[in-house]
Structure formats: C-alpha cells, structure tokens
GUGU-602731 format. One record per residue (C-alpha): residue number from 1; chain; x, y, z. Coordinates in Angstrom, 2 decimals, decimal comma. Each point is the difference from the previous one (the first is absolute). Example, Ala and Ser with C-alpha at 12.3 -4.5 7.8 and 13.67 -1.06 7.14 Angstrom:
! GUGU-602731
1  A  12,30  -4,50  7,80;
2  A  1,37  3,44  -0,66;
***
This chain:
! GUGU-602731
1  A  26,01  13,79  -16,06;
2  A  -2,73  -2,32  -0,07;
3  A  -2,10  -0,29  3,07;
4  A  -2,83  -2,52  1,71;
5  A  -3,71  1,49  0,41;
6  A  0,90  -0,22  3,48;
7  A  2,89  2,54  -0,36;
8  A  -1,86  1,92  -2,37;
9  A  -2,78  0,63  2,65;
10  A  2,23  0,65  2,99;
11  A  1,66  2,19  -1,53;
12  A  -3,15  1,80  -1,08;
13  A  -1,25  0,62  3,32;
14  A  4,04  0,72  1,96;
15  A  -0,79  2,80  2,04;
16  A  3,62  -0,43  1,77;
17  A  2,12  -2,20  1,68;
18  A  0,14  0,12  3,57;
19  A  2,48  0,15  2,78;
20  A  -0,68  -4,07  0,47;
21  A  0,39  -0,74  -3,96;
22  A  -3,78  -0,03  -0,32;
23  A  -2,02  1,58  -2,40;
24  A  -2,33  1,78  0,78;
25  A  -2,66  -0,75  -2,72;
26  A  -3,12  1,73  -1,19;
27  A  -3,14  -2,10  -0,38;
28  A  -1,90  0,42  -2,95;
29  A  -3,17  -1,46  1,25;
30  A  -0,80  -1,46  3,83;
31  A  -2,82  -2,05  0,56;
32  A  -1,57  -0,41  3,25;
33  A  -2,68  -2,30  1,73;
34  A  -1,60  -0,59  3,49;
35  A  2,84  -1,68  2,27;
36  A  3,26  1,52  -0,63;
37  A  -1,18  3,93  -0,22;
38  A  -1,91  1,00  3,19;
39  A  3,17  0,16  2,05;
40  A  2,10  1,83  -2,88;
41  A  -2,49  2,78  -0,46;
42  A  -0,08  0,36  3,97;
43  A  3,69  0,49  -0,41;
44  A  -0,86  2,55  -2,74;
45  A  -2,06  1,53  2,05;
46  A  2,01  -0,03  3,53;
47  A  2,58  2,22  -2,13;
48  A  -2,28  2,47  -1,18;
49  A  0,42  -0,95  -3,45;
50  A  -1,78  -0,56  -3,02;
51  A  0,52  -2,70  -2,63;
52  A  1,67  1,59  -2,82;
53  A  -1,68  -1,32  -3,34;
54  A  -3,52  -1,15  0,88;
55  A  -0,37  -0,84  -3,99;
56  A  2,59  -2,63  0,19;
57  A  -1,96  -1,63  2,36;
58  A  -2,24  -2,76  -0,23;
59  A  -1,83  -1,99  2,59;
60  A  -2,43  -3,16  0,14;
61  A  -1,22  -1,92  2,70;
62  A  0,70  -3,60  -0,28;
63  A  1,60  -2,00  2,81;
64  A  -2,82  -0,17  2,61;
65  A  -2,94  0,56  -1,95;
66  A  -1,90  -3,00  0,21;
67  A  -1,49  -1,78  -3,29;
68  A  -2,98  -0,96  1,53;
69  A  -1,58  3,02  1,06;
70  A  -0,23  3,26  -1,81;
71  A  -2,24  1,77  2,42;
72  A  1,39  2,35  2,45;
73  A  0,97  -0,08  3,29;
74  A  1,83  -3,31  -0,35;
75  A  -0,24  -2,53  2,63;
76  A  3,62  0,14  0,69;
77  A  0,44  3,39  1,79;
78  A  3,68  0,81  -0,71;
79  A  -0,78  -0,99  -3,49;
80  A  -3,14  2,38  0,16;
81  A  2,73  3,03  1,50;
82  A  2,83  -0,89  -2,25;
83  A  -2,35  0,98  -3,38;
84  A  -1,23  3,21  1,95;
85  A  3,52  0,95  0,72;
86  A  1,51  -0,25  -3,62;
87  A  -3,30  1,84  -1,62;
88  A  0,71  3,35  2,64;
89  A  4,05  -0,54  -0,36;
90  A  -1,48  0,42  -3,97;
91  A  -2,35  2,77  0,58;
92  A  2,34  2,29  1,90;
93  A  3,10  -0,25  -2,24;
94  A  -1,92  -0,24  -3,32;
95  A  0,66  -3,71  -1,02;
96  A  -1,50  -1,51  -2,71;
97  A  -1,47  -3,31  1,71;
98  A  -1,67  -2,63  -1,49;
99  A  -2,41  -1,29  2,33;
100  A  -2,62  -2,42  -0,11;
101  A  -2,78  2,40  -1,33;
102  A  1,78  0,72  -2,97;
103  A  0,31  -3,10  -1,76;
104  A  3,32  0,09  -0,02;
105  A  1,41  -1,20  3,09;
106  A  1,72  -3,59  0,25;
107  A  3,57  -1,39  0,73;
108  A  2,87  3,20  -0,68;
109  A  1,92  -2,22  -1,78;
110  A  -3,14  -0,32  -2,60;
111  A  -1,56  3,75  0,06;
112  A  3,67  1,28  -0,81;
113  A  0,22  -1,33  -3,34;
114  A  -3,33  -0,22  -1,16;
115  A  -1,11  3,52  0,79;
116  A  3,30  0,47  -2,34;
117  A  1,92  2,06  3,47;
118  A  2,84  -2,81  -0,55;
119  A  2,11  0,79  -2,65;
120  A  3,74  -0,59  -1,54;
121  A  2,63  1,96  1,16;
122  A  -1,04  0,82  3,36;
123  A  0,90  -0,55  3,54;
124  A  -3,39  -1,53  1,52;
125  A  0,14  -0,61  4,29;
126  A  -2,61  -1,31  1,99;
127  A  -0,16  -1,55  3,78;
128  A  -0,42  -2,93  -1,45;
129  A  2,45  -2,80  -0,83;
130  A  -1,51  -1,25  -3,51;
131  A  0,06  3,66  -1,10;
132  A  2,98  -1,70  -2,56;
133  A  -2,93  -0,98  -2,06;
134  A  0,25  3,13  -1,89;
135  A  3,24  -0,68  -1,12;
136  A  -1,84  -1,76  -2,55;
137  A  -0,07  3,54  -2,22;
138  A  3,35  0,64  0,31;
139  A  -0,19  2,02  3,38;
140  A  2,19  -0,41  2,85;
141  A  -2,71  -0,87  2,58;
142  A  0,65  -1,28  3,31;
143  A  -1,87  -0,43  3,95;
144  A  1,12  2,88  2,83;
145  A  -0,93  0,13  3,53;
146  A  -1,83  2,30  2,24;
147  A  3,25  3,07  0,06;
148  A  0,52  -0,33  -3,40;
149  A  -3,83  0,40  -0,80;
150  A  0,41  3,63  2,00;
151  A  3,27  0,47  -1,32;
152  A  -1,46  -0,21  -4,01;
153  A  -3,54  1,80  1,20;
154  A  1,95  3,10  1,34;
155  A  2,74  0,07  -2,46;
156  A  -1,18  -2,00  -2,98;
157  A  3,58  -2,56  0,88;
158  A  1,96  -1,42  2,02;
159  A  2,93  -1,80  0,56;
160  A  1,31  -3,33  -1,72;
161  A  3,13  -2,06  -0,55;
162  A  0,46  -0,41  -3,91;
163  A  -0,54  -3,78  -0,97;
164  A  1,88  -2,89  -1,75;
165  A  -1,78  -0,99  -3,53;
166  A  -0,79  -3,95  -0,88;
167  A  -1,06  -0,57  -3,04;
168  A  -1,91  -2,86  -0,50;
169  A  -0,91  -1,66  -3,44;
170  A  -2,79  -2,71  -0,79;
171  A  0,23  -1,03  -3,45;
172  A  -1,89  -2,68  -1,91;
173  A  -3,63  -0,99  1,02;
174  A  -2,00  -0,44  2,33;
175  A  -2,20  -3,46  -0,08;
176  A  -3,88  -0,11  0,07;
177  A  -0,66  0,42  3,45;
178  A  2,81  1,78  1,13;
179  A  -0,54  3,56  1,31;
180  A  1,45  2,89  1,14;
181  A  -0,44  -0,42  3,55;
182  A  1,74  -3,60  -1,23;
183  A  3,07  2,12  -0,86;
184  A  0,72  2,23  2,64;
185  A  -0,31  -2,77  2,53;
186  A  2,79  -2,43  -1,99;
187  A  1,82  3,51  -0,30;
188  A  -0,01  0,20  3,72;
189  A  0,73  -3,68  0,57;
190  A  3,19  0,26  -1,90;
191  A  1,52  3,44  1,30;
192  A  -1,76  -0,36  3,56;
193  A  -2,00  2,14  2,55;
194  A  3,44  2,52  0,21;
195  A  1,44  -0,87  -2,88;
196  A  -1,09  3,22  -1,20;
197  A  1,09  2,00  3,05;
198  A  1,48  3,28  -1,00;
199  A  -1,15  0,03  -3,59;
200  A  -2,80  0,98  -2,29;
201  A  -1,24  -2,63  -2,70;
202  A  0,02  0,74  -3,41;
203  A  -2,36  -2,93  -1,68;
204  A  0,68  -0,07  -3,75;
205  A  0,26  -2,86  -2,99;
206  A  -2,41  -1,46  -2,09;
207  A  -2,75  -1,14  2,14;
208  A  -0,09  3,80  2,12;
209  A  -0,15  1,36  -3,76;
210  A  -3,01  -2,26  -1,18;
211  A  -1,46  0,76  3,91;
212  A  -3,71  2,33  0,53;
213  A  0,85  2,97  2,31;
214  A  -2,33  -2,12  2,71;
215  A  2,20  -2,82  -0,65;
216  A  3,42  2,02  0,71;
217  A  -1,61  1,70  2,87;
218  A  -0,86  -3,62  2,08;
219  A  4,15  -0,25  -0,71;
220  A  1,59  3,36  1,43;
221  A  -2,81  -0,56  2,67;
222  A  1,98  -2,89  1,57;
223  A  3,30  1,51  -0,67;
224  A  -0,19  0,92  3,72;
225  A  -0,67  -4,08  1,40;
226  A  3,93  -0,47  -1,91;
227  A  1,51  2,83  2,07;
228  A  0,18  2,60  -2,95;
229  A  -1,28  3,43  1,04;
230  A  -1,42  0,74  -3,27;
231  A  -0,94  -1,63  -3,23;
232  A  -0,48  0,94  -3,51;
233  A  -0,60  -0,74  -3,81;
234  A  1,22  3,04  -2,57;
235  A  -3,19  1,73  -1,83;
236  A  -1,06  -1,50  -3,22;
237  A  -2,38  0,77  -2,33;
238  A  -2,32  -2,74  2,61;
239  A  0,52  2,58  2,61;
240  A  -0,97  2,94  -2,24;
241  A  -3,22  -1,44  -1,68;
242  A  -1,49  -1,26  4,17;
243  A  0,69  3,79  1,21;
244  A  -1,60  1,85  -3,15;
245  A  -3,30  1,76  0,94;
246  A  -0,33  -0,95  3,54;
247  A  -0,77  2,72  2,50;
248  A  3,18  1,59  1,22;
249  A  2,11  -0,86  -3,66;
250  A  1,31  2,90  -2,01;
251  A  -2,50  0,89  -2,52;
252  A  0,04  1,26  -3,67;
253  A  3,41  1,86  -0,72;
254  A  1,23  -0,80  4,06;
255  A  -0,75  -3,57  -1,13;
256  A  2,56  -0,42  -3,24;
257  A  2,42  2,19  2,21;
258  A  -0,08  -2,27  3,06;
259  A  0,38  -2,80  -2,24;
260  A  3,16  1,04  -1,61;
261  A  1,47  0,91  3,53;
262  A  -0,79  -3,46  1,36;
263  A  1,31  -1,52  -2,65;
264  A  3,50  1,76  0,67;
265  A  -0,06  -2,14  3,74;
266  A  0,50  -3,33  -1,24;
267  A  2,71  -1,56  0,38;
268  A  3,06  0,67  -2,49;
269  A  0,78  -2,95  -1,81;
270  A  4,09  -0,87  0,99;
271  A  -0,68  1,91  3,25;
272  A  2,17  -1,68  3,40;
273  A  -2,11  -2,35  2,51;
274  A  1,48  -0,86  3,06;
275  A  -1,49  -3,71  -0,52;
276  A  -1,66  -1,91  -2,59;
277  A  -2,25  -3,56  -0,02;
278  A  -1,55  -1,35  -2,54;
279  A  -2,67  -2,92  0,44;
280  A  -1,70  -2,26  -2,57;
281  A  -3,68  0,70  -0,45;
282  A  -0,94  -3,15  -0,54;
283  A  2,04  -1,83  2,78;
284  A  -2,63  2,34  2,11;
285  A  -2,95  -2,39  1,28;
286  A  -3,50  0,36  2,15;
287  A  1,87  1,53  3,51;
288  A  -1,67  -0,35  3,51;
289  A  1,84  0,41  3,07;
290  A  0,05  -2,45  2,85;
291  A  1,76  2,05  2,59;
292  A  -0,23  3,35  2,05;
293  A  1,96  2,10  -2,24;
294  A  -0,33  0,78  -4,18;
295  A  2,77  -1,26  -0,57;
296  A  -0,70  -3,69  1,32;
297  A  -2,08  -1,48  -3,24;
298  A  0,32  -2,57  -2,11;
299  A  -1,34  -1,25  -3,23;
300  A  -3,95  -1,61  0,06;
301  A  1,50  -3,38  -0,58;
302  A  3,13  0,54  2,41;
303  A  0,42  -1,45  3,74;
304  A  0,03  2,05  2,76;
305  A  3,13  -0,02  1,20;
306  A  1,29  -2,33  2,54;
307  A  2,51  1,55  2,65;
308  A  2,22  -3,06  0,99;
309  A  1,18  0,68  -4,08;
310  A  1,23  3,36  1,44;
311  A  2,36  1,48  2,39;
312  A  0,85  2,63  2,63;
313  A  -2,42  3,36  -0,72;
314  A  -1,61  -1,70  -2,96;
315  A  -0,77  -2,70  1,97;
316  A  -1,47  1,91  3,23;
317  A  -1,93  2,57  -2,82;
318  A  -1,66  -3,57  -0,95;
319  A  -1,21  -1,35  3,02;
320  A  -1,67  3,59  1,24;
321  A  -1,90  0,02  -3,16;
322  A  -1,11  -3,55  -0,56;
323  A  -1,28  -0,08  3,86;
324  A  -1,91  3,43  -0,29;
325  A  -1,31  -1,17  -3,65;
326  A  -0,77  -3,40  1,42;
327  A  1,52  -1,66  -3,26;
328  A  1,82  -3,66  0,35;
329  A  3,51  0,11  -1,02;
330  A  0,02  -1,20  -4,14;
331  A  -3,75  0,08  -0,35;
332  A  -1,42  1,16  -3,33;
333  A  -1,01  3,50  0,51;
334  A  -3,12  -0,99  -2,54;
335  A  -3,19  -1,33  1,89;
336  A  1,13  1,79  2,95;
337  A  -3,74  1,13  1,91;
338  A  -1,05  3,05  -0,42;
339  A  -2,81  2,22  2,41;
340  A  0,00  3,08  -2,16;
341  A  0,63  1,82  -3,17;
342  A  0,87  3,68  -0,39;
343  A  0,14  1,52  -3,11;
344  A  0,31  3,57  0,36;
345  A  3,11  2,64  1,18;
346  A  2,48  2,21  -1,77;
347  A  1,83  -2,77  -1,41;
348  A  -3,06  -1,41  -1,85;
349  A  -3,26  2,04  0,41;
350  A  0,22  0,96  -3,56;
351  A  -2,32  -0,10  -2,66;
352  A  1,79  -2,28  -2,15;
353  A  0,65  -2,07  3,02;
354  A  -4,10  -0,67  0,59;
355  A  0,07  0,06  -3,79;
356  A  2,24  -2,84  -0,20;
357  A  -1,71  -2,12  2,60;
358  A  -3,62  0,36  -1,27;
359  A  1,25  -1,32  -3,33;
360  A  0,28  -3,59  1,55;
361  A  -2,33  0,08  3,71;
362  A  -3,08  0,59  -2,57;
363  A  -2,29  -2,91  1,32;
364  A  2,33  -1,09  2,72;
365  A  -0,62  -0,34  3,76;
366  A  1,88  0,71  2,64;
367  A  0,61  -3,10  2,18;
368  A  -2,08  -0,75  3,02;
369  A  1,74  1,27  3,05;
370  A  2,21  2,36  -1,41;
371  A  -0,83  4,18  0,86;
372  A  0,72  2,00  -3,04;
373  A  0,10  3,52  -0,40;
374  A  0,89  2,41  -2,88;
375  A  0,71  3,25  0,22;
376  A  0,51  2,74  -2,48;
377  A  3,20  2,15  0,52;
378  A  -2,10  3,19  -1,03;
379  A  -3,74  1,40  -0,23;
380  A  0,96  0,48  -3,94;
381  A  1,00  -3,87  -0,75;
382  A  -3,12  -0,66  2,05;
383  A  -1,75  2,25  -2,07;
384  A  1,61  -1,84  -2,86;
385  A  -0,34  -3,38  1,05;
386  A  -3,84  0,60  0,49;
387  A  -0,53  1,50  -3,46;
388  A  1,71  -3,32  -1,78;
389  A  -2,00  -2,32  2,56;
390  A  3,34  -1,56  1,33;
391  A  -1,54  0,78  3,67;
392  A  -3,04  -2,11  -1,02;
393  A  2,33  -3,07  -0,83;
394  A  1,88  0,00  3,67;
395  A  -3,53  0,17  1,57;
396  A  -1,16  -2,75  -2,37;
397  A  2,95  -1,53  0,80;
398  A  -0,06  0,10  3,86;
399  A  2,31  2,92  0,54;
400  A  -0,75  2,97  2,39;
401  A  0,27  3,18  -2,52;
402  A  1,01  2,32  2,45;
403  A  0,23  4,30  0,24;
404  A  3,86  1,66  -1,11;
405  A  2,23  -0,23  3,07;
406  A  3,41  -1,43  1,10;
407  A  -2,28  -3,08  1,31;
408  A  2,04  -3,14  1,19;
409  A  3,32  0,85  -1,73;
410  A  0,99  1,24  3,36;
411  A  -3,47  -0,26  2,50;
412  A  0,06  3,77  0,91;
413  A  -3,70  -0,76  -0,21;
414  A  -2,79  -2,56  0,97;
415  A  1,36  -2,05  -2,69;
416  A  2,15  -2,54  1,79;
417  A  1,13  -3,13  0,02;
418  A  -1,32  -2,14  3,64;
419  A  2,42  -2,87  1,46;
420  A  2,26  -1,93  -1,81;
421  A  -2,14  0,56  -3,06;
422  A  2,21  -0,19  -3,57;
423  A  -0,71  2,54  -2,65;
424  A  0,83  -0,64  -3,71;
425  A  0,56  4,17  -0,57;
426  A  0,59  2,15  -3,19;
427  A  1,98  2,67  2,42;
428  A  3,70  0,74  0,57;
429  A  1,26  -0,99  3,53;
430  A  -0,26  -3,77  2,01;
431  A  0,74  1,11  3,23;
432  A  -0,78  -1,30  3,50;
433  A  -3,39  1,31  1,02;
434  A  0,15  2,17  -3,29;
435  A  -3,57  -0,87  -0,72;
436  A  -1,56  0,95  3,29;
437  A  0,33  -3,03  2,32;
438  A  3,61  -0,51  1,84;
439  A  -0,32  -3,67  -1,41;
440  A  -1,69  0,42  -3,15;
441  A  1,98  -1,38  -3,03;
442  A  0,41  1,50  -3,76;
443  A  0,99  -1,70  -3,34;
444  A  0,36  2,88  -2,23;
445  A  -0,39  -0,90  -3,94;
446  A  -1,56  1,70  -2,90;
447  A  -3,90  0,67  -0,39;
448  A  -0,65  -3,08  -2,49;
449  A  2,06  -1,94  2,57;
450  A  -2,48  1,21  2,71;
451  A  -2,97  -0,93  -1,58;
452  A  1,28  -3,45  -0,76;
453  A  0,48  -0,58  3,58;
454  A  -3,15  1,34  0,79;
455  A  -2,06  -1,77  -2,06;
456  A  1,72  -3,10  0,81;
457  A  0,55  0,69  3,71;
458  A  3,64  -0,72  -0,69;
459  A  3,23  1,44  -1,25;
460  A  -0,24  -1,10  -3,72;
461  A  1,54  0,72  -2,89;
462  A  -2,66  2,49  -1,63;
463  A  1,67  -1,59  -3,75;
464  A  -1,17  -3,42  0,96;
465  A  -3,58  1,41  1,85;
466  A  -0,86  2,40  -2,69;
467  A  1,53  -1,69  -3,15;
468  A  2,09  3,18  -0,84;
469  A  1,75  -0,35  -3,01;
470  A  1,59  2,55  -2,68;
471  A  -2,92  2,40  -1,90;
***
C-alpha cells in the first residue's frame, strides 16, 4: 500500500503502542541546548539513571548567549551559569557539545543540518519549538518539553499521539522578490495559527521542488506559528547533494547506502493524505505581518485591517492587535516607522539569507535613527560570511554584525527591544513582549524586506527600494 514519508518514518521508529493509544517512539537523534535541559538531566539524575545513547545526542548553546560579548563570565549571571551547567551535564554523560570554542556552536536549528547530524528518515526532538525545521530532509522533527527531554535521554523515546498529514502544494512561480519566508507566512495566513492543529505538513509542488535545502528549511521552520506539530519536504536529489561530505554524513560505501535508504522514505506517489491545498505561486506576494500573531499579515501593498469590517471573535482579535501594534484601522502597512532591524534567528540566519541581502545593501545606508543588528545563526555561516566579505557590507552598510546566538528572535539575551520600539525582524514569532520589552512591537518579513525598511527607516517594499527584478 502506498504510504506518506510521514508514515514511512513512524513506522520506522514504533517501538509499541501503549495502554493510552500512544506510541511510544524511538528518537533517532535529540538535540539539546542551554534552557530546556538543566532541569531534565536533574530528573535523570534524581532517578539514578543514565541517559541511554549519549551518541545520539547533540547539544549547542544558543538561547542566552549574548552576540555581543564572547568573553567569559558574561555579564548576565544566569546566562554565565546556564553555559556552565550544559558543558558539565555534557562532560559527565559523554555528550558531544558544540560550544563556543569549537567553532561550531550557533542556533540548533542551524548546527543540526550543517554539521550533516539532520538527516531523512529520522525522528529529530529538541526542547525547542522550531525544532520542525528539520523536517526540511524528510525527518519527522518536532519541539518537546522538559519530561520528554528526560524521558528520550534515559530511554532514547517517548511517548506521542500519531498525527494527521496535510499536504500542501505550491505550484507555479514565485515573482522577483518573493521569498521563502514570503511563503510560509501567506501559507499561514490562509490555513491560520491552528489551522494546522493535530497535523504534520507535508510541503510539496513545483516551487518546494525548485526550493535550496536553506530555502525549505525557513518553511518547515514556521510550520509550528500555523499549529502543525511538524513540517516536512520528501528528500530529493537537493537534499542529497547539501548533506554529502559534511561532518557527521555517511561516507564512502555508508554514503551510496544511506542514499538509497533515504530515498525509499519519500513519499509514495498515489499514497492517502488526510488533506490537501494547493496555492498559486505567483498569487504569493512580499508578506509582513501587522498583528501579534503569524498568522495576521497581509500583502506589502495591502491595508491593515480595519475591525468595524469584522465581527464577534474576529472583530475583538482586531482591536487587541491594532492597539498593542499601535496601527490605525485601514492604514497602509508600507511607511509604517520603524526603530530597529533584526536580521538574524533560525528562521533566517542562513548563509544564503546574508547572501541574498548583501547582493542589493552593497553601498546602502541604514537610515538615521534606526538600530540595526545582524546576527549569524552559527559560528560556521559567520565563518562563511567573513570569508566572502558579506560581514564587511552590513558594517559598511550601518548594520551591527553580531557573534552566533538566538539574539532578538526571542530576547533570552541583552539583545532586546526597549519601550514601544517596532522591529522590522527576519524571525518566526510576533508576540507581545516577544522581543524583550512587554510593549515592544514586531513586523516579521523576509531578510530583503528587512533591509528595505532599514535603510529606509520604514516598512517598504524591498522590490521598489532595491529595484529587484528577475536574473
């Protein structure tokens, strides 16, 4: 019978079903950072036990590091105990970590996958919500808390209700100017912040096909802001050529091996979905959001919506988030004042993301007034980034080029957002207070989009500021 990838993997890595109709699941590979671990490994410990496969363990530090400082002991002294804490949880179980000495460390969602660790066919968990970003392989990746990080370090599982499968297509093209970030947040405008409750997204047609692996992985990460628990594109020859020779990838004889064996994941063509959408690529335009939640954007060139238009929750939903934003009712979102740019996070702290931008900031400035930061989403794209002289052309440009760390995606840091300032951001999540102050305010877009608005001190459309065009 033909299956999804998703059934394919699940049923991989059954261990049993239990009394409740969960399965209890092994985990192929569990990544780890800072926050979410200290209190699991205490539980580890309080039980006498040890954590069962050290080598499918992988931690980073990345949430409170700060970007600013690589010196140790950081000024922040729960920051400066949190890093101590993860390197001995390492030490005494035999962890592999990647910490900041090693050139290596950065955002977990960005080590994973290029130290090669993330690959198809796998169940990937991590205390972290945008751990769906390495569904972008064809894994079934998704965020766990603090029991279910002790449950998979002493048993290498744990326990999980199976999932409905969406697929959802994107065929045609995407215009000049439109991104990936750009299609994930229409994607999540049109199904909603739950629509995707109780399922795991399966992104496919022609525009996931023509996609870079970096590209797909900015997609699955938001899978999470539209409710699914886990995202993912089948393995392609794309995801085969990024994952050949880096570190942790099969080599020689183990390579042509794991090749054929991922291949055998994807999904079978005529195989049963319990839903299917299909979007038009090029009805897809430059996305921002103007609200508190993913899932309220609109187009560049759209109004932000007016609630008097609307009615009962709808209505109510409105009104919160157009007096928190402080946004008049059927303004143009465009030329909306901005006080800071952040480009940076695991959504977009890639190197084809600083790539992309450099192409068109060359010999720009940002605007007076306006604080921006960028921040690599790993030592190695820094590393990268330096190399190819893209860091010289943020500095040039006005940008602070910043050390690997979480940064302002979520302000676990010194990097934070003060008052009612308004942050044009290449991250995943517009919350209240998201970015550090309880009244700080967050348009979340795609990096091009970012540095249009910083350079301009504005929300702009980056097509219009940077002449982007098809090449």
């Amino acid at each position: 019978m033909a299956k999804s990838l998703f059934q394919k993997v699940w049923d991989a890595h059954n261990v049993r079903t239990l009394a409740n109709g969960q399965t209890q699941l092994l985990i192929g590979t569990h990544l780890i950072h800072e926050v979410t671990s200290p209190q699991a490994f205490g539980m580890v410990r309080d039980l006498g036990l040890k954590v069962a496969m050290p080598h499918r363990t992988f931690a980073t530090v990345d949430h409170i590091v700060p970007t600013d400082q690589f010196a140790e002991p950081f000024a922040d002294p729960l920051a400066d105990a949190m890093i101590k804490e993860l390197r001995r949880n390492c030490a005494e179980f035999g962890i592999t970590f990647f910490d900041r000495a090693t050139g290596k460390q950065g955002i977990v969602h960005i080590v994973g996958p290029e130290q090669g660790i993330t690959q198809p066919g796998t169940t990937i968990a991590c205390g972290d919500s945008h751990t769906s970003t390495h569904g972008a392989f064809g894994a079934i990746a998704f965020g766990i808390g603090t029991t279910q990080i002790r449950d998979v370090l002493a048993t290498q599982t744990m326990a999980l209700g199976k999932l409905k499968v969406r697929r959802i297509n994107v065929n045609g093209r995407l215009r000049p100017g439109v991104y990936a970030k750009d299609v994930i947040l229409h994607i999540i405008r049109v199904l909603g912040v739950n629509g995707g409750t109780g399922y795991a997204y399966e992104y496919g047609g022609e525009v996931f096909d023509r996609f870079t692996m970096e590209e797909r992985m900015t997609v699955c990460n938001m899978s999470i802001e539209g409710g699914a628990r886990a995202g993912y594109v089948n393995p392609d020859e794309t995801t085969y050529a990024y994952l050949k020779g880096r570190p942790y990838s099969p080599k020689g004889a183990a390579w042509d091996e794991a090749v054929a064996r991922w291949r055998g994941f994807a999904s079978d063509a005529g195989c049963t979905y319990d839903d299917v959408v299909t979007m038009d690529a090029a009805a897809i335009a430059p996305t921002v959001t103007w609200g508190i939640n993913p899932g309220q954007g609109i187009s560049i060139n759209e109004k932000v919506p007016d609630p008097s238009k609307a009615s009962g929750d709808e209505k109510s939903s409105i009104e919160e988030a157009l007096a928190y934003m402080k946004l008049t009712p059927g303004a143009a979102i465009k030329g909306t004042k901005i006080d800071v740019a952040f480009m940076g996070s695991c959504t977009n702290g890639r190197l084809s993301d600083f790539q992309e931008v450099a192409r068109y900031l060359k010999g720009r400035r940002v605007a007076p007034g306006v604080k921006a930061i960028a921040v690599p989403g790993s030592q190695g794209v820094g590393i990268l980034c330096a190399e190819l002289g893209i860091d010289r052309v943020f500095r040039d440009a006005g940008f602070e080029w910043r050390e690997a760390g979480c940064s302002m995606c979520l302000a676990m840091n010194p990097d934070k957002l003060v008052g009612d300032q308004l942050c044009a951001s290449s991250s995943n999540r517009n919350f209240k207070g998201r970015q550090g102050s309880p009244t700080g305010r967050t348009i979340l877009m795609s990096p091009l989009m970012v540095a249009a608005a910083a350079v301009t001190g504005s929300v702009a459309d980056a097509r219009e500021v940077f002449s982007v065009s098809a090449t």
